[in-house]
C-alpha positions as CSV (number, residue, x, y, z in Angstrom):
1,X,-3.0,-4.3,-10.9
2,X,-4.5,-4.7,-7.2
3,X,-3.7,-0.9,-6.5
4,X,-5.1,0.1,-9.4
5,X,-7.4,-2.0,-10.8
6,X,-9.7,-3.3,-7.9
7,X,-8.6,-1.4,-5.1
8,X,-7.7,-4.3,-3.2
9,X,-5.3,-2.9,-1.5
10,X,-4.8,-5.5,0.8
11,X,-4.0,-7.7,-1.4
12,X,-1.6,-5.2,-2.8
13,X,0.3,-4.6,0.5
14,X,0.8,-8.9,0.8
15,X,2.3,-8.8,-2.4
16,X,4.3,-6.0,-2.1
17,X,5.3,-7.1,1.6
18,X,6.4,-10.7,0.0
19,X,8.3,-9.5,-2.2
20,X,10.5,-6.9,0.1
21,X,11.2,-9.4,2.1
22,X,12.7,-11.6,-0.1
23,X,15.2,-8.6,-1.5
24,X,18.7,-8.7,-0.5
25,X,19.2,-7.2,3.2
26,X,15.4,-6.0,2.9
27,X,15.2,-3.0,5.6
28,X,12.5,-0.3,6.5
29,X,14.4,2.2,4.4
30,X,13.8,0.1,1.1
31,X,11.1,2.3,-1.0
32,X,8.8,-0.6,-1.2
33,X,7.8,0.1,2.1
34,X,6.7,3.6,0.9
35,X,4.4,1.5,-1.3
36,X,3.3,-0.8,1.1
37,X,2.6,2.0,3.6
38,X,0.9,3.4,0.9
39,X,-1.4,0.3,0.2
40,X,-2.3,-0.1,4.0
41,X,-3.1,3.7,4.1
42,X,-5.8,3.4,1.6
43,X,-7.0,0.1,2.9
44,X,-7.5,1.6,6.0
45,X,-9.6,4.8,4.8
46,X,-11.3,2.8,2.2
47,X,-12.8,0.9,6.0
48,X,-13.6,4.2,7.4
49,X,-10.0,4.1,9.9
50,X,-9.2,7.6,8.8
51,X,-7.0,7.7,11.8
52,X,-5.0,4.6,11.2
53,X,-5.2,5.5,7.8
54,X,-4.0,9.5,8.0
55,X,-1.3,8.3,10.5
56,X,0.0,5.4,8.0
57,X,-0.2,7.4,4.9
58,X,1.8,10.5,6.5
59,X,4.5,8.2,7.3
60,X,4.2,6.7,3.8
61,X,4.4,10.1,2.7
62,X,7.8,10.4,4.1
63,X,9.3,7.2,3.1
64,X,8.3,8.3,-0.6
65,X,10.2,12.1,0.0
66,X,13.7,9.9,1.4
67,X,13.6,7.6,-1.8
68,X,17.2,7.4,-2.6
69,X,18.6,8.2,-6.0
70,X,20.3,4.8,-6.4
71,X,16.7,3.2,-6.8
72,X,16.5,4.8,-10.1
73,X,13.4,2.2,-11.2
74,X,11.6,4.1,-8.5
75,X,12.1,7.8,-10.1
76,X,11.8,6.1,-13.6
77,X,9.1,4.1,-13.2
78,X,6.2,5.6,-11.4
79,X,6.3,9.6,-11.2
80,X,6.7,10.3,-7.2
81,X,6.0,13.8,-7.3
82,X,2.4,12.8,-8.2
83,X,1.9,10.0,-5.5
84,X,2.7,12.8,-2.8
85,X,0.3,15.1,-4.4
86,X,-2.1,12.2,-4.4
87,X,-1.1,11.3,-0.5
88,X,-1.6,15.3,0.4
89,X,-4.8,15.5,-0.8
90,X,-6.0,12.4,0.4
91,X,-4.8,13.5,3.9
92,X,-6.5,16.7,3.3
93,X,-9.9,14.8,2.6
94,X,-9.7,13.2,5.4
95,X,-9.2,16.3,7.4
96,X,-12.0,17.3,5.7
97,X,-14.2,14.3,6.2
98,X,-14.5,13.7,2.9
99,X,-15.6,9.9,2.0
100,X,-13.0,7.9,0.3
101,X,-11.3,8.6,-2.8
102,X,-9.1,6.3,-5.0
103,X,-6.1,7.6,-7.2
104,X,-4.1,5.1,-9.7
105,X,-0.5,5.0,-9.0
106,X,1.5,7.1,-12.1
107,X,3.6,4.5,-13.7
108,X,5.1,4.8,-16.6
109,X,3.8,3.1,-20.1
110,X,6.6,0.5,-19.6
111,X,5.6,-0.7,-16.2
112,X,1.4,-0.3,-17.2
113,X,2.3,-2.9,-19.8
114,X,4.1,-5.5,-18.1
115,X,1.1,-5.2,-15.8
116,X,-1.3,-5.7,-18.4
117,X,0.6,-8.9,-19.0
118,X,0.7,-10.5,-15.6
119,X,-3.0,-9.3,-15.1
120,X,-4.2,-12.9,-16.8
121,X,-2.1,-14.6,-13.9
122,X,-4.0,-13.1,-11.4
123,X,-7.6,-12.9,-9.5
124,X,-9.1,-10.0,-9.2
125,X,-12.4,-9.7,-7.6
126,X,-14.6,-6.7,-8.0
127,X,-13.2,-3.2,-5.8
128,X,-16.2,-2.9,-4.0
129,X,-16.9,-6.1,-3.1
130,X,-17.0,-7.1,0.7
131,X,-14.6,-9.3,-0.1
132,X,-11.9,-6.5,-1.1
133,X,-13.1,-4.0,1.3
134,X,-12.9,-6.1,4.4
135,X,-10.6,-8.5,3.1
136,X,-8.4,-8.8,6.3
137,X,-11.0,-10.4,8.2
138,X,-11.4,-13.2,5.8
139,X,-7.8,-14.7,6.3
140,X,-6.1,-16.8,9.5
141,X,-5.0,-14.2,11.8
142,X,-3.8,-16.4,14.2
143,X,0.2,-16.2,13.3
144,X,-0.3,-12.3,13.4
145,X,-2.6,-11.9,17.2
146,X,0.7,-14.9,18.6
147,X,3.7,-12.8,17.3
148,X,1.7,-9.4,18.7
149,X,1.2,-11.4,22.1
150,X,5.0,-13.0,22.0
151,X,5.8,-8.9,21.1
152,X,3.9,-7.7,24.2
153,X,5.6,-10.3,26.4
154,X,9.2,-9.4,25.4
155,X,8.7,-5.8,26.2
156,X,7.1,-5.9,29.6
């Protein structure tokens, strides 16, 4: 619903971030960190970072071309052969200079259903709101600039 609905893919990328993290042995190579590299991608472009957003949507590009076989709700579910053709042309507009363009995620009639269901749970504010667009810059960043700093530290 927030990738596809409003666009608020930051919102999206929390969500999706959350609920890696709470799968079993969660690791970079899970493919919802395609997803959420996917999310973060758009975000960025959507702001006008097309380079944080070209360099973040190539890698999500690749993430989606090692999804493994055994993640079967991944093939079944939503049809990855179109969200690469949706990440290459995106990647070419912004080659291009072309302004921002959505795309819906292809999932199946199953999965557009159950979110059809869990859309009353939810608040969705209007895609091109300020508040969506620029929604990072709304939220307590301080746990995010302390762990970058702590980061910094350790590797110098």
């Amino acid at each position: 619903m927030y990738f596809n609905d409003n666009q608020d893919y930051f919102e999206c990328h929390e969500v999706l971030e959350e609920y890696w993290k709470m799968q079993d042995g969660f690791s970079k190579d899970h493919p919802l960190t395609a997803y959420i590299l996917l999310a973060t991608g758009m975000y960025h472009w959507r702001r006008g970072n097309v380079t944080g957003a070209s360099r973040t949507m190539n890698r999500a590009m690749l993430r989606f071309r090692q999804i493994a076989p055994e993640f079967d709700v991944y093939h079944d579910e939503v049809a990855i052969d179109e969200i690469l053709y949706h990440i290459k042309n995106s990647l070419d507009c912004m080659q291009s200079g072309d302004c921002f363009n959505a795309f819906p995620l292809p999932v199946s009639p199953a999965l557009l259903a159950a979110a059809e269901n869990a859309k009353s749970s939810l608040i969705l504010l209007p895609k091109n709101s300020e508040s969506v667009i620029h929604k990072h810059m709304q939220r307590d960043r301080s746990d995010i600039l302390l762990q970058r700093e702590e980061k910094k530290k350790g590797s110098s």
